[in-house]
PyMOL Python script that loads the backbone (N, CA, C, O; Angstrom):
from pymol import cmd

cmd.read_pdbstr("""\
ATOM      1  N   UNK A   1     133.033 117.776 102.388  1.00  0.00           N
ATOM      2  CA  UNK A   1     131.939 118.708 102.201  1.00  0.00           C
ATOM      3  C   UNK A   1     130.725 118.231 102.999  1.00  0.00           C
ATOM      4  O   UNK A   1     130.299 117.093 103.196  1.00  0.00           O
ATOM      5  N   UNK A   2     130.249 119.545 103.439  1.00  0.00           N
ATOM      6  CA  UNK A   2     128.801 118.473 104.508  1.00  0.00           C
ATOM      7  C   UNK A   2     127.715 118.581 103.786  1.00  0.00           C
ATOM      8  O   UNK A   2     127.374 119.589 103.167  1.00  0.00           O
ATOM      9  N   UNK A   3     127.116 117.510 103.845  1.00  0.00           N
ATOM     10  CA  UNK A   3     125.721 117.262 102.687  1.00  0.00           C
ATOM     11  C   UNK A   3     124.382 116.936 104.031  1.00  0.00           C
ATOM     12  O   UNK A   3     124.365 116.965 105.261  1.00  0.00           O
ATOM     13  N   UNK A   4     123.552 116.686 103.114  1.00  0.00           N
ATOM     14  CA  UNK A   4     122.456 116.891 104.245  1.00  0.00           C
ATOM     15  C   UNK A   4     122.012 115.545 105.017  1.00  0.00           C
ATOM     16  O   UNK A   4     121.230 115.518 105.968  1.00  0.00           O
ATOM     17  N   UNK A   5     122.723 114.311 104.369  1.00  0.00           N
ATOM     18  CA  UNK A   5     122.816 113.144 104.919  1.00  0.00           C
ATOM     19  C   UNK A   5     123.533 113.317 105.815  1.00  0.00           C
ATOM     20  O   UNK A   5     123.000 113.029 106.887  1.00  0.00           O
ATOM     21  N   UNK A   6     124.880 113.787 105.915  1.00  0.00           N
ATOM     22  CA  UNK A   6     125.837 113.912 107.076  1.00  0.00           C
ATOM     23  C   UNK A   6     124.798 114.735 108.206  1.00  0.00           C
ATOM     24  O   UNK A   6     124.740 114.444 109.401  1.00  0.00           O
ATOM     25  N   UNK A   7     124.374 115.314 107.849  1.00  0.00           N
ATOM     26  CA  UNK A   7     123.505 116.074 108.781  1.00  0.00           C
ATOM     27  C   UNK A   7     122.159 115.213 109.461  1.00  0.00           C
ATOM     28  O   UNK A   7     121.476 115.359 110.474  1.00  0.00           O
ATOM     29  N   UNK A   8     122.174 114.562 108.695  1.00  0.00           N
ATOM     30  CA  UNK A   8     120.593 113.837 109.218  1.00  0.00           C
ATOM     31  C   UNK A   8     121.208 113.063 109.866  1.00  0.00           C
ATOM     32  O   UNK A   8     120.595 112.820 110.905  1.00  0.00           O
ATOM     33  N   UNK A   9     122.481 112.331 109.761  1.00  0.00           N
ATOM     34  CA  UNK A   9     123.345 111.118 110.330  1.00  0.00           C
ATOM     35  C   UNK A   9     123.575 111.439 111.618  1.00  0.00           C
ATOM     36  O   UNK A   9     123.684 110.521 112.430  1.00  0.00           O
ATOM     37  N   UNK A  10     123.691 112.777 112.034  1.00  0.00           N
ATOM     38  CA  UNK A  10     123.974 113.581 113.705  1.00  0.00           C
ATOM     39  C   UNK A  10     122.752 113.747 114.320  1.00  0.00           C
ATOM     40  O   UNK A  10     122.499 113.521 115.503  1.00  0.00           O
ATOM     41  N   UNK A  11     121.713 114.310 113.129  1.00  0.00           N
ATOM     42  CA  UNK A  11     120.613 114.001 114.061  1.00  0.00           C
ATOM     43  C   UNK A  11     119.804 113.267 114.412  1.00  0.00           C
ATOM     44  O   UNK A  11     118.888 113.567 115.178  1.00  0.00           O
ATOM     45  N   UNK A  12     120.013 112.049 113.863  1.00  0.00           N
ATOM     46  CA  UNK A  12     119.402 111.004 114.782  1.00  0.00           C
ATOM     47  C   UNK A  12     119.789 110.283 116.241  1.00  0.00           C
ATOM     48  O   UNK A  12     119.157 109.471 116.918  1.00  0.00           O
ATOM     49  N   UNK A  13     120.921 110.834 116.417  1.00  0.00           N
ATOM     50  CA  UNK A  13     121.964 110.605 117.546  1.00  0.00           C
ATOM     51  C   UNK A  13     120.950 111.588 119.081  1.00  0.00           C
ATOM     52  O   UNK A  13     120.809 111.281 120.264  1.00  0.00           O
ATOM     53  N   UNK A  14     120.447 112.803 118.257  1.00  0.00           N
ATOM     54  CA  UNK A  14     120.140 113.675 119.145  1.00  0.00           C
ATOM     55  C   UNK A  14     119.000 112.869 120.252  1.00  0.00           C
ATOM     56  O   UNK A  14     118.177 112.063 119.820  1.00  0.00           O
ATOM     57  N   UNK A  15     119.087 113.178 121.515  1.00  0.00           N
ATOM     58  CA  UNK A  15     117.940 112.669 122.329  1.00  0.00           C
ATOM     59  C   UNK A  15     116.475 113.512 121.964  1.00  0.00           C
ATOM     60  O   UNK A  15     116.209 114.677 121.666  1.00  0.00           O
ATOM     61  N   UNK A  16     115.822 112.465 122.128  1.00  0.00           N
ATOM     62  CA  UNK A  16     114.640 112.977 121.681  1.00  0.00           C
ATOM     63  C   UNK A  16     113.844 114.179 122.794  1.00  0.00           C
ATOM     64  O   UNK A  16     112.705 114.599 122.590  1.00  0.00           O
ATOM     65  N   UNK A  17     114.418 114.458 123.577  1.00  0.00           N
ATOM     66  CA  UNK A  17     113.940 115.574 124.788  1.00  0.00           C
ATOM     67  C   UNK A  17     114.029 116.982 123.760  1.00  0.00           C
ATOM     68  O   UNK A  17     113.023 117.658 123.543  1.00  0.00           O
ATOM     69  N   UNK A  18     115.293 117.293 123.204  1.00  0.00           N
ATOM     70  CA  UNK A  18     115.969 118.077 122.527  1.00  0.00           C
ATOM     71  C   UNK A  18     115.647 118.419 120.787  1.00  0.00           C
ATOM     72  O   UNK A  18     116.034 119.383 120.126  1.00  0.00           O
ATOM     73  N   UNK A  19     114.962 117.466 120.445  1.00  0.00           N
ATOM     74  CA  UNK A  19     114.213 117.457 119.108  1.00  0.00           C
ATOM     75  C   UNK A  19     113.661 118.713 118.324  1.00  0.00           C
ATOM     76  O   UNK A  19     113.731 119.179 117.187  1.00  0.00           O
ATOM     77  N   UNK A  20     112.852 119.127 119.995  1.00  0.00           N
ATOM     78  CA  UNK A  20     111.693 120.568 119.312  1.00  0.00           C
ATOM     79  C   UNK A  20     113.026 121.747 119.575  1.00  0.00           C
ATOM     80  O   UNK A  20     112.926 122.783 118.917  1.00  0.00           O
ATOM     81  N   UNK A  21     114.106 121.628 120.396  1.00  0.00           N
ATOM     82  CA  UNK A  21     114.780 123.071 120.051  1.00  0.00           C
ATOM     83  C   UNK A  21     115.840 122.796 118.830  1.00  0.00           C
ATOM     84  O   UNK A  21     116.360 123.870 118.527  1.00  0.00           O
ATOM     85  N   UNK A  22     116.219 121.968 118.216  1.00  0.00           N
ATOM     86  CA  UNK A  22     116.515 121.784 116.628  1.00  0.00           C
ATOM     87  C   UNK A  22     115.549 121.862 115.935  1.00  0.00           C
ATOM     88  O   UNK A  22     115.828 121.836 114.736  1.00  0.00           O
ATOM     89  N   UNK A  23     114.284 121.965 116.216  1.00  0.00           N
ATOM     90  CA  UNK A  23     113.220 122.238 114.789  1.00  0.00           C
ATOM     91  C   UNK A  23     113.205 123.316 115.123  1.00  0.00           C
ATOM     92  O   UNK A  23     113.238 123.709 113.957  1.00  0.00           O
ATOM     93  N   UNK A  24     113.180 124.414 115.797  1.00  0.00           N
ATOM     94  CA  UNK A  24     112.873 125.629 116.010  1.00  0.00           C
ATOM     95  C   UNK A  24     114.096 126.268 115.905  1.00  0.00           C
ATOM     96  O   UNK A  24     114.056 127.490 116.045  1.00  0.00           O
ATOM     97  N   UNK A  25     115.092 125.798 115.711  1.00  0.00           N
ATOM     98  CA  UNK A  25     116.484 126.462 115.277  1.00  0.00           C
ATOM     99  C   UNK A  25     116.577 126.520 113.705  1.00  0.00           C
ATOM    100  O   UNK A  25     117.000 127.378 112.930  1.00  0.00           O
ATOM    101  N   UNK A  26     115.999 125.232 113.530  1.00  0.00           N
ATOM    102  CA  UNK A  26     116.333 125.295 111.705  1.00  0.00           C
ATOM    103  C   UNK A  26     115.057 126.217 111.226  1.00  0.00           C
ATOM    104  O   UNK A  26     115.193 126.665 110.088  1.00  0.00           O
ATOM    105  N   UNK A  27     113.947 126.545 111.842  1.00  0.00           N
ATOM    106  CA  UNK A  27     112.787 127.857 111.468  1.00  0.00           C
ATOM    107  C   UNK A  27     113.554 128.934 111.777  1.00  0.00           C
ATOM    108  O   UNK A  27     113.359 129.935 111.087  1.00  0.00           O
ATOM    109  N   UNK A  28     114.393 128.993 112.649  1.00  0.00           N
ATOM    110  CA  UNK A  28     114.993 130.357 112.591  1.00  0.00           C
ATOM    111  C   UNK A  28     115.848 130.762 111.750  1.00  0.00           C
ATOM    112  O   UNK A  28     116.208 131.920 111.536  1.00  0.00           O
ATOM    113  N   UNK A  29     116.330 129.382 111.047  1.00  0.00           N
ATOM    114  CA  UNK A  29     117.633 129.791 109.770  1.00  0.00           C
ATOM    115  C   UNK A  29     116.369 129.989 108.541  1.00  0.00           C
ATOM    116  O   UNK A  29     116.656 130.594 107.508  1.00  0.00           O
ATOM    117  N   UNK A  30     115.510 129.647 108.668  1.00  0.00           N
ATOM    118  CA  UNK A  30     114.213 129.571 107.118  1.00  0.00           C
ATOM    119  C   UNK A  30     114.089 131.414 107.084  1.00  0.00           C
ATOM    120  O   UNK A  30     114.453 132.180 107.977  1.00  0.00           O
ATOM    121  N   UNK A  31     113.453 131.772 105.741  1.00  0.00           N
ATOM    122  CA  UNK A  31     112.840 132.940 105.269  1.00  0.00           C
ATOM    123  C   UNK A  31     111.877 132.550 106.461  1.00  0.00           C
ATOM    124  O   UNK A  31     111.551 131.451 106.911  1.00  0.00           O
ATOM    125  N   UNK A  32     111.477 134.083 106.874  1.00  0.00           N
ATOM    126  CA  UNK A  32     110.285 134.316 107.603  1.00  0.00           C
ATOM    127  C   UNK A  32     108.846 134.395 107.116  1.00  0.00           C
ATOM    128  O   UNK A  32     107.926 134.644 107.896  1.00  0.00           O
ATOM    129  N   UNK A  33     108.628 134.138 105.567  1.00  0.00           N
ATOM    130  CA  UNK A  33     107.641 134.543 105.105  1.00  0.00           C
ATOM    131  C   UNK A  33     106.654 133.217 105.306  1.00  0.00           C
ATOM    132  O   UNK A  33     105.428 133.281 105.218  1.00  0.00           O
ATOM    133  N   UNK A  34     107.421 131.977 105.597  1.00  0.00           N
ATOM    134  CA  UNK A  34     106.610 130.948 106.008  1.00  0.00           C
ATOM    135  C   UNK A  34     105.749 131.308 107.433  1.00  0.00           C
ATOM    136  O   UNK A  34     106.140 131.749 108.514  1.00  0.00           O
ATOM    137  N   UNK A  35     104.420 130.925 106.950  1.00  0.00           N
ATOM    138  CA  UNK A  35     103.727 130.891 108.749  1.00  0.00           C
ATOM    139  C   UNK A  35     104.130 129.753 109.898  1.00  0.00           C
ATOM    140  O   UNK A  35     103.681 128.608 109.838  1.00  0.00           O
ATOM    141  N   UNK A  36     104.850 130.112 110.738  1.00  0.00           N
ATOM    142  CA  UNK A  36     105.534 129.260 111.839  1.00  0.00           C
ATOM    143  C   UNK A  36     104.270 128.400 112.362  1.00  0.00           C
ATOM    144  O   UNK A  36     103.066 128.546 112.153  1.00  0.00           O
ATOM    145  N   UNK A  37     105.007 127.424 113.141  1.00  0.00           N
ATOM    146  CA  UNK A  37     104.198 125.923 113.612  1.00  0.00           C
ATOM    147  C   UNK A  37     103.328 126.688 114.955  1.00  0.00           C
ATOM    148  O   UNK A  37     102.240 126.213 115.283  1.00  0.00           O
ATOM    149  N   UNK A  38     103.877 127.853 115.663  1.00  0.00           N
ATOM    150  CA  UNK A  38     103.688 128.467 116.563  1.00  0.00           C
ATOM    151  C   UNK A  38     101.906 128.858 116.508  1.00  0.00           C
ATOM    152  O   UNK A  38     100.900 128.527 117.137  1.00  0.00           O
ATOM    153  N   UNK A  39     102.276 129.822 115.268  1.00  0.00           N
ATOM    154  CA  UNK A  39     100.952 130.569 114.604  1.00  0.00           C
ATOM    155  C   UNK A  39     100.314 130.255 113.941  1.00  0.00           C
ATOM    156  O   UNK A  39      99.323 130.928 113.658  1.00  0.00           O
ATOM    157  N   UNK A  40     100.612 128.926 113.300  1.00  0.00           N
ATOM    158  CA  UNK A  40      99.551 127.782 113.227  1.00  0.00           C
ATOM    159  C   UNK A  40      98.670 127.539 114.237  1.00  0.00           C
ATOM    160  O   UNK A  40      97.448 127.615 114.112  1.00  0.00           O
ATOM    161  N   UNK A  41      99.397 127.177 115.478  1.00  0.00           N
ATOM    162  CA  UNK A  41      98.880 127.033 116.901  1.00  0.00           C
ATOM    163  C   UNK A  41      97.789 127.472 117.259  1.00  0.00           C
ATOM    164  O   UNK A  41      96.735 126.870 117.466  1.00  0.00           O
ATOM    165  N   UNK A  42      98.160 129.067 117.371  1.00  0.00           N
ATOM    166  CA  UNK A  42      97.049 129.704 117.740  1.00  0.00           C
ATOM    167  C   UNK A  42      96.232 130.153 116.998  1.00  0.00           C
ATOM    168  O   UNK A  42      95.543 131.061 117.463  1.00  0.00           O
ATOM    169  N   UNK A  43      95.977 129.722 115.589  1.00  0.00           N
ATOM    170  CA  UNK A  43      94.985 130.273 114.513  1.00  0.00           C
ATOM    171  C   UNK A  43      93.960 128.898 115.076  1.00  0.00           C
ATOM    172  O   UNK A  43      92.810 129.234 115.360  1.00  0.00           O
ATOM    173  N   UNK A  44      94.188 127.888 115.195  1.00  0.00           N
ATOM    174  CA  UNK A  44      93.866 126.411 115.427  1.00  0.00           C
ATOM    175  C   UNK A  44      93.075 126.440 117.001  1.00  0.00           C
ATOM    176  O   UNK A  44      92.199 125.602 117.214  1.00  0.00           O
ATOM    177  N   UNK A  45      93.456 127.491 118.112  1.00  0.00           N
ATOM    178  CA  UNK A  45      93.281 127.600 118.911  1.00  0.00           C
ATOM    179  C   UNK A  45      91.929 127.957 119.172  1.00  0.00           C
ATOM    180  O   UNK A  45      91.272 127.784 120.198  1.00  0.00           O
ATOM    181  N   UNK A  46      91.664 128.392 118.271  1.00  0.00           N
ATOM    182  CA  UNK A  46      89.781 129.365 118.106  1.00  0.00           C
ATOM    183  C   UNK A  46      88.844 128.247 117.712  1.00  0.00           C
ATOM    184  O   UNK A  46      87.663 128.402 118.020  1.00  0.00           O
ATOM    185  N   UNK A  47      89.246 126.978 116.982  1.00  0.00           N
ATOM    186  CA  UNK A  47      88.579 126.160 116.514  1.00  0.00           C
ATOM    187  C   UNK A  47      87.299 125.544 117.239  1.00  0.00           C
ATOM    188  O   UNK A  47      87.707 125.173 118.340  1.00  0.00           O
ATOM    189  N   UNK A  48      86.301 125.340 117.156  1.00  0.00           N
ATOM    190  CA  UNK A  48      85.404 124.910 118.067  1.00  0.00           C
ATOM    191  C   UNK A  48      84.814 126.609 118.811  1.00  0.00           C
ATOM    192  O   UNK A  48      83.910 126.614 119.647  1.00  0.00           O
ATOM    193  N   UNK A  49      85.187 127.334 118.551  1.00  0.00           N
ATOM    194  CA  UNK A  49      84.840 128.825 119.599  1.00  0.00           C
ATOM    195  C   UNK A  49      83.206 129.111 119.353  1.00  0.00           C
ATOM    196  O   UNK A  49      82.806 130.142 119.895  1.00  0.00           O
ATOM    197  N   UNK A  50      82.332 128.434 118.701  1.00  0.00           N
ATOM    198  CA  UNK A  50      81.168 128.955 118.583  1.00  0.00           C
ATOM    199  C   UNK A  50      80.501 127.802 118.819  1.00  0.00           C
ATOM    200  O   UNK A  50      79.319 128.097 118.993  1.00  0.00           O
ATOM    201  N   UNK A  51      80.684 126.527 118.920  1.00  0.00           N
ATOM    202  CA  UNK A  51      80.006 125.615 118.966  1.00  0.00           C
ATOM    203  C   UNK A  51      78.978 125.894 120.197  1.00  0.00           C
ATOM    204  O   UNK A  51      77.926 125.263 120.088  1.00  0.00           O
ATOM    205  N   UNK A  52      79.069 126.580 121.149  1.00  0.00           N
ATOM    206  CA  UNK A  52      78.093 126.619 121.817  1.00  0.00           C
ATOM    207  C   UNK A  52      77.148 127.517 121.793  1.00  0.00           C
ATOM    208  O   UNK A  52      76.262 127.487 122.647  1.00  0.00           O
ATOM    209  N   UNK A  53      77.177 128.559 120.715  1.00  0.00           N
ATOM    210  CA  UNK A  53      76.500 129.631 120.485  1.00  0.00           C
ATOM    211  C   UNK A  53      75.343 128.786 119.669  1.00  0.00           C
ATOM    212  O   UNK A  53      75.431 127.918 118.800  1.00  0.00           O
ATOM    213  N   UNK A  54      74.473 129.269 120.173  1.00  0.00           N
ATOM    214  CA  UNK A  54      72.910 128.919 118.859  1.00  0.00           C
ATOM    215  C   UNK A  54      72.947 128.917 117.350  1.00  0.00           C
ATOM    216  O   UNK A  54      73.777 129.486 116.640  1.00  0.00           O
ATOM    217  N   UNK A  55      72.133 128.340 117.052  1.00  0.00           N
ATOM    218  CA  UNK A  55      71.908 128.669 115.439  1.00  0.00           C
ATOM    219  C   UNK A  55      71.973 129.857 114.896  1.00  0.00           C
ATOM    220  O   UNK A  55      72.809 130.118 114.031  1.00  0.00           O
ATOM    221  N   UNK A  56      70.962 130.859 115.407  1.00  0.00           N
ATOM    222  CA  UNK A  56      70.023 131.903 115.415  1.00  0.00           C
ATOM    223  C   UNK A  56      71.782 132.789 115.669  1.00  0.00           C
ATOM    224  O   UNK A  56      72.457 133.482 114.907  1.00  0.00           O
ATOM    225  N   UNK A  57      71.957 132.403 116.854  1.00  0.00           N
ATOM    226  CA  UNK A  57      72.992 133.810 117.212  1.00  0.00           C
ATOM    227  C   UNK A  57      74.123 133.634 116.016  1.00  0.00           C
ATOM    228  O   UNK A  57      74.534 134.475 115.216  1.00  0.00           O
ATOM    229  N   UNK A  58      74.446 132.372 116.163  1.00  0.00           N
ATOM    230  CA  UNK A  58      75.788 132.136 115.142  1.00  0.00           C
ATOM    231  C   UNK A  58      75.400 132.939 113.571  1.00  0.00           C
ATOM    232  O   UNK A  58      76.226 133.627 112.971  1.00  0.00           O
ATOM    233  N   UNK A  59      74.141 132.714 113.134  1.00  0.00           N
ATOM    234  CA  UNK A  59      73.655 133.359 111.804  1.00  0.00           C
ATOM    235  C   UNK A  59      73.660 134.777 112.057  1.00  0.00           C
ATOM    236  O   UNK A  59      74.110 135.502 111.170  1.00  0.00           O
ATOM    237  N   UNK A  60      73.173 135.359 113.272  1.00  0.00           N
ATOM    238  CA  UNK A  60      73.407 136.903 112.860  1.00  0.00           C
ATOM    239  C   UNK A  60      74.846 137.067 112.895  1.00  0.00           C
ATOM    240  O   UNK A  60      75.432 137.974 112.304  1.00  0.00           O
ATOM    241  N   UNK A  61      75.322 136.305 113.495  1.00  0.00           N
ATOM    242  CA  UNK A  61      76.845 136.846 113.947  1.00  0.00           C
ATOM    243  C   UNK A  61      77.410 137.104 112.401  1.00  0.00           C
ATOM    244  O   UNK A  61      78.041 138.073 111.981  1.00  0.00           O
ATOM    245  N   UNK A  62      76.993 135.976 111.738  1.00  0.00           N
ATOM    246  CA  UNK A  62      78.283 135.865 110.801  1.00  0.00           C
ATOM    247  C   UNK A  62      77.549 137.057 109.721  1.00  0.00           C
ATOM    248  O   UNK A  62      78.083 137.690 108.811  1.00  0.00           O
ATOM    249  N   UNK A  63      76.166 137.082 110.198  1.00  0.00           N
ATOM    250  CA  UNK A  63      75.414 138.432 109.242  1.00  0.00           C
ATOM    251  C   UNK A  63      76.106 139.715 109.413  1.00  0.00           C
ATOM    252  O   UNK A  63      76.637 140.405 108.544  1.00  0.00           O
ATOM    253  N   UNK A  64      76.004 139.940 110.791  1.00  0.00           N
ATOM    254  CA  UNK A  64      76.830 141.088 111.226  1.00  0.00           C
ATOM    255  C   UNK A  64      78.408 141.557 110.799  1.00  0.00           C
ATOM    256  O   UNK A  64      78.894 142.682 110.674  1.00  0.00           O
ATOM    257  N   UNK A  65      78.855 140.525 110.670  1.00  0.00           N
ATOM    258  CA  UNK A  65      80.507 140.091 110.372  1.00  0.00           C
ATOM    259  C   UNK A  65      80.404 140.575 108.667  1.00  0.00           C
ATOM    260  O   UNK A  65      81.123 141.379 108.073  1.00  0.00           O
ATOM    261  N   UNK A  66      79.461 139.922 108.244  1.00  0.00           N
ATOM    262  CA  UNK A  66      79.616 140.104 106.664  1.00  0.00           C
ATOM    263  C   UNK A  66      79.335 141.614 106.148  1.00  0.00           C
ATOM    264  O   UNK A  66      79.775 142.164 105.139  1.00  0.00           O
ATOM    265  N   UNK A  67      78.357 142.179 107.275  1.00  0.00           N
ATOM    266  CA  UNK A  67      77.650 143.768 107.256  1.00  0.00           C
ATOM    267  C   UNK A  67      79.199 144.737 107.134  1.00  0.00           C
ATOM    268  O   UNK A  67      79.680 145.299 106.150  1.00  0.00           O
ATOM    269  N   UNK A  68      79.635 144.659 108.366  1.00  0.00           N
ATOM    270  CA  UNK A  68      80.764 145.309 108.653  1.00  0.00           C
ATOM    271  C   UNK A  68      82.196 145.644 107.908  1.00  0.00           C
ATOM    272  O   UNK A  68      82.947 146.619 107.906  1.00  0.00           O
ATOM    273  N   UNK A  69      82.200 144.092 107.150  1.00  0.00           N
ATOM    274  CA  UNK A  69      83.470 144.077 106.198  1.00  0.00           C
ATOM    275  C   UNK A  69      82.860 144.913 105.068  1.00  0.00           C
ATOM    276  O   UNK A  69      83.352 145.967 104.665  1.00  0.00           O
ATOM    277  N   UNK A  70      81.880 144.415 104.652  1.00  0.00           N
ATOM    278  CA  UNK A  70      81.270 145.644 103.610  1.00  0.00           C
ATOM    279  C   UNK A  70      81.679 146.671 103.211  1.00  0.00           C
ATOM    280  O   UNK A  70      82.242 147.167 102.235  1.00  0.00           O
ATOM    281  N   UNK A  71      81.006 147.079 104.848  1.00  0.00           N
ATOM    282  CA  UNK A  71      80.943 148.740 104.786  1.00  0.00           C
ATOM    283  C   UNK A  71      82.614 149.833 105.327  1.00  0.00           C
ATOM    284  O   UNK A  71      82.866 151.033 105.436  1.00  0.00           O
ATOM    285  N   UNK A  72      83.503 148.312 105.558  1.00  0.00           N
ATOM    286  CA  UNK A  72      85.120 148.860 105.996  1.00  0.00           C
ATOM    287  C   UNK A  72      85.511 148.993 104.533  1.00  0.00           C
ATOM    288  O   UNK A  72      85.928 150.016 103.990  1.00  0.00           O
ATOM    289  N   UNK A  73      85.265 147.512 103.842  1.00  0.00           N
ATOM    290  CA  UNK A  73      86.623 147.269 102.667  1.00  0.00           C
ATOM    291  C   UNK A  73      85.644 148.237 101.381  1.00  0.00           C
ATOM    292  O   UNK A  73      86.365 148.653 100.475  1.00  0.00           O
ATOM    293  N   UNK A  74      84.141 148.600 101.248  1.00  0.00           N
ATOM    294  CA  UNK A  74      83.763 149.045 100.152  1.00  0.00           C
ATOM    295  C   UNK A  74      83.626 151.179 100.522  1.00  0.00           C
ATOM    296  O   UNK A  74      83.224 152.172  99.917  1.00  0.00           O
ATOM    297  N   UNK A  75      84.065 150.948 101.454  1.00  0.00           N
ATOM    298  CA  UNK A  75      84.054 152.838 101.398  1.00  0.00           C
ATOM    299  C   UNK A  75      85.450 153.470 100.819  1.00  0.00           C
ATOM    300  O   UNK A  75      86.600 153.031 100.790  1.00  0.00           O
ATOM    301  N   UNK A  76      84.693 155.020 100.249  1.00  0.00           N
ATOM    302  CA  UNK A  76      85.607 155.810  99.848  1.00  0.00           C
ATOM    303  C   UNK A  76      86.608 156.177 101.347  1.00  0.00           C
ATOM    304  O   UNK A  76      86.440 156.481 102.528  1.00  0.00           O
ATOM    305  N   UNK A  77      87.803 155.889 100.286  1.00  0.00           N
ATOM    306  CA  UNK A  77      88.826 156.594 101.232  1.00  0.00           C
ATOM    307  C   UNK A  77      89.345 158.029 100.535  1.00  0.00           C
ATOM    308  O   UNK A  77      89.539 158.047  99.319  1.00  0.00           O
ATOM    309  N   UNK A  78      89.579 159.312 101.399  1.00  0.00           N
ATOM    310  CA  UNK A  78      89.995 160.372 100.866  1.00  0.00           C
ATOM    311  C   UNK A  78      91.677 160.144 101.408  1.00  0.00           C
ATOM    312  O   UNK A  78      91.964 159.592 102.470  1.00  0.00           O
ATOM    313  N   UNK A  79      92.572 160.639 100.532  1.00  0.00           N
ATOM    314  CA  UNK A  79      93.999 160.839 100.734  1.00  0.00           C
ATOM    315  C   UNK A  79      94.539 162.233 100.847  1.00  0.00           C
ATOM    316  O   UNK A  79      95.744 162.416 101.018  1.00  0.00           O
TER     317      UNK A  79
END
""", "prot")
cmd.dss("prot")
cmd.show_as("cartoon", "prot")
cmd.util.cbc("prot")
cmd.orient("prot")
């Protein structure tokens, strides 16, 4: 019967070049409802994106940002 030691026992054999397309094979056997290492990536990718914006601008921004969701998520919707 194959157990998951037998399995770990093969993959340490694997060259390490080949590593990331066995981790990305065993995400493809997982439920999809996990957020992939991928789209981690690029959520991570934005990090630092304002640091060069001002005080002043960064505060309206996020004023503006907060204005907008407001007035999307608190209006009547007709059906």
């Amino acid at each position: 019967m194959l157990t998951l030691n037998s399995i770990l026992r093969e993959i340490k054999d694997v060259p390490v070049n080949r590593l990331e397309e066995i981790y990305q094979f065993i995400h493809s056997l997982t439920p999809h409802n996990k957020k992939t290492d991928t789209f981690r990536k690029r959520i991570l990718s934005f990090g630092g994106s304002f640091k060069e914006m001002s005080d002043t601008d960064y505060s309206d921004f996020v004023s503006q940002t907060k204005k907008t969701r407001t007035e999307l998520f608190e209006r009547q919707v007709n059906l």
